[in-house]
N, C-alpha and C positions, 0 to 999 in steps of 0.2 A: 818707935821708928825714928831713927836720922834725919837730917836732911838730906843727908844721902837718897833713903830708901824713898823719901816722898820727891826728889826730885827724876828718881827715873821713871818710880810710876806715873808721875807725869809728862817725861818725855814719852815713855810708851803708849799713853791715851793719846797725843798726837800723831806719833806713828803710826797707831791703829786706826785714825782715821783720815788720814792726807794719802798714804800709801794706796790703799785699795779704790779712795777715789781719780789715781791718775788715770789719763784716758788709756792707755796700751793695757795698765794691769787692770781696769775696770772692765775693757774689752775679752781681755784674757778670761777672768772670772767667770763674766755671765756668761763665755764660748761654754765653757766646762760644767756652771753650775746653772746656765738657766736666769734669765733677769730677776724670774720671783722667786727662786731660792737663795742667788745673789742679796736681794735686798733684804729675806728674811735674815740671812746668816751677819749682814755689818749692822743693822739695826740693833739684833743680840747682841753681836761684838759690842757696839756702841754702849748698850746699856750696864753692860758688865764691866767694861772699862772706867764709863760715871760712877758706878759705883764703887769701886777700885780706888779710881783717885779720889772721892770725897772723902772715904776710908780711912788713906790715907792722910790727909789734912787733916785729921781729927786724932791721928796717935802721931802727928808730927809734933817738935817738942813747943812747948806753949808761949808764946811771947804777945800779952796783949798790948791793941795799939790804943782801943778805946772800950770802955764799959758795956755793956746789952742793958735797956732800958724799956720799960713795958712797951711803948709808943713802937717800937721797931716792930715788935710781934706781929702786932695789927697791921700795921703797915707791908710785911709781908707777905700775912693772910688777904688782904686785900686784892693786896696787888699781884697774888696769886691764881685768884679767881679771874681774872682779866688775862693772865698767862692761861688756863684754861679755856676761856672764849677762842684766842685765838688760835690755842691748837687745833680745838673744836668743829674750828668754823674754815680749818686751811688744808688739815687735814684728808688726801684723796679726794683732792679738786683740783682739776687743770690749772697749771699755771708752767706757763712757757715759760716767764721772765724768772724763775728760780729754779732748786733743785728741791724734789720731794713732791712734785709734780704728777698725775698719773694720768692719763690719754690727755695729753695735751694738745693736740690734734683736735678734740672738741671744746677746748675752748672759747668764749661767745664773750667777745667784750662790750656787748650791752648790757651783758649781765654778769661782770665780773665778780661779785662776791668779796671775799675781803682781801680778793689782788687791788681792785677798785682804790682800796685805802692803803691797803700795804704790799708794796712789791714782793717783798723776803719775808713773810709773815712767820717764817720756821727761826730764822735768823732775830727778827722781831720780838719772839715769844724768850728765845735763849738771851736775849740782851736783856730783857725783863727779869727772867728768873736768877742769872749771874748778880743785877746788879742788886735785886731787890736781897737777897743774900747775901752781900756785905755788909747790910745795915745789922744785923744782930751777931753777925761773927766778926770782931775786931781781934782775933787773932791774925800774929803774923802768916801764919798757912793758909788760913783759909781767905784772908785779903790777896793773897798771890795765884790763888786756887781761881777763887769769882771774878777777881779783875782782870785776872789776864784773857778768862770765858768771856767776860763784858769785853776787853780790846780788838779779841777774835771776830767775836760776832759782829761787831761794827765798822771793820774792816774786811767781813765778810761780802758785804752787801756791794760796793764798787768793785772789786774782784769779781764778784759773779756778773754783774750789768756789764764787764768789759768781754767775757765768755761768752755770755749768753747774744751778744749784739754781734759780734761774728758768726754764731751759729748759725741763726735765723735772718741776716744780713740788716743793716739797717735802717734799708729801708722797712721792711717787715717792721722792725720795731718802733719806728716813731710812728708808724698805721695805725698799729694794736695801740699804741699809747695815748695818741690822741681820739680814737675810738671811745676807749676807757674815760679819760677825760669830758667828754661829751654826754655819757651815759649818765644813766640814774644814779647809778650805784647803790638803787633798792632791790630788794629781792621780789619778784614778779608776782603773780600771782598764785604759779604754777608751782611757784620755787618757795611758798610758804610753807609747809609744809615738813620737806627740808629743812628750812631756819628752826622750829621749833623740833627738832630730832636733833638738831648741832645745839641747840641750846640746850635741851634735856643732856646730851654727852656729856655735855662743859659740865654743870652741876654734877653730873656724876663721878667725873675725872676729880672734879675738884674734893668732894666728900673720899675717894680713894686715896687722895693722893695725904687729906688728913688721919686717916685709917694706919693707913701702910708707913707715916713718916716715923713714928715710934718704931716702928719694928725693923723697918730698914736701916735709919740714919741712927735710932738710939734716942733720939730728943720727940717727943711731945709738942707739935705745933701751938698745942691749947695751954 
């Protein structure tokens, strides 16, 4: 593949996901398709696109910037498993102050969960896996590939807190905020339970995600 060919596939994985999130064509969508068929079909989009453009970084032509050295592996794998807690644990739970939310409506900021610690914990989780990803690929493509996913995501988060604070007005938002701030930020007694059902996922996630990295990406985590 060109540069050519690996930079539209990457203009296209941003297309396919800035597009469908504006508010008239989001609106438009869910009129036609329904909010949960809506989400199930950009999710898919989403996925097939990441893998599209990873794909692509990896037949783009090769220019290293630095060496892969054992230490990065683990470091990785590590810091992998920590990217699975927090999907784990953010995953279809209320959370007003981002996107990826589900009845946000019952949200309980005495018992926030890992809004408590992380406002963007989706955005969070993709700035971990972007960055921990440039540590064993120092090629030219794929350093253009995860740092620009790392710049994204991190410039995600005051973009969204500037949206989301007009939604719900600001007074609402310094309320819930300083609520959150006050609270435990433990998980209750009621809500144990849960914890250990999101911590069982995460180890699971994570054992899938070593499973499937060979047969997807082609490379062997181990």
């Amino acid at each position: 593949m060109t540069w050519l060919g690996f930079t539209a596939v990457f203009a296209l994985f941003f297309a396919t996901h800035s597009v469908p999130l504006r508010p008239r064509v989001r609106a438009t969508l869910e009129h036609y398709l329904g909010p949960r068929v809506f989400t199930l079909a950009y999710s898919s989009l989403s996925l097939v696109m990441l893998a599209a453009t990873i794909m692509s970084a990896g037949h783009a032509p090769y220019v290293q910037l630095w060496p892969q050295a054992i230490w990065q592996h683990y470091t990785v794998i590590a810091g992998m498993f920590v990217f699975c807690l927090i999907l784990a644990f953010s995953l279809g739970r209320p959370n007003p102050f981002s996107f990826g939310g589900t009845q946000n409506d019952l949200f309980d900021p005495a018992q926030p969960g890992i809004v408590g610690w992380l406002r963007h914990p989706i955005l969070a989780a993709l700035t971990l896996w972007a960055s921990l990803h440039l540590l064993p690929n120092g090629n030219l493509a794929h350093v253009l590939l995860f740092g620009v996913f790392t710049i994204f995501a991190v410039l995600g988060s005051p973009l969204i807190d500037r949206r989301k604070k007009r939604e719900m007005k600001i007074e609402t938002w310094d309320r819930l905020q300083s609520e959150i701030r006050s609270s435990s930020r433990m998980p209750s007694t009621a809500l144990c339970a849960e914890f250990f059902k999101r911590l069982a996922g995460a180890i699971a996630l994570f054992v899938i995600l070593i499973l499937l990295h060979p047969v997807l990406i082609g490379v062997s985590v181990l």
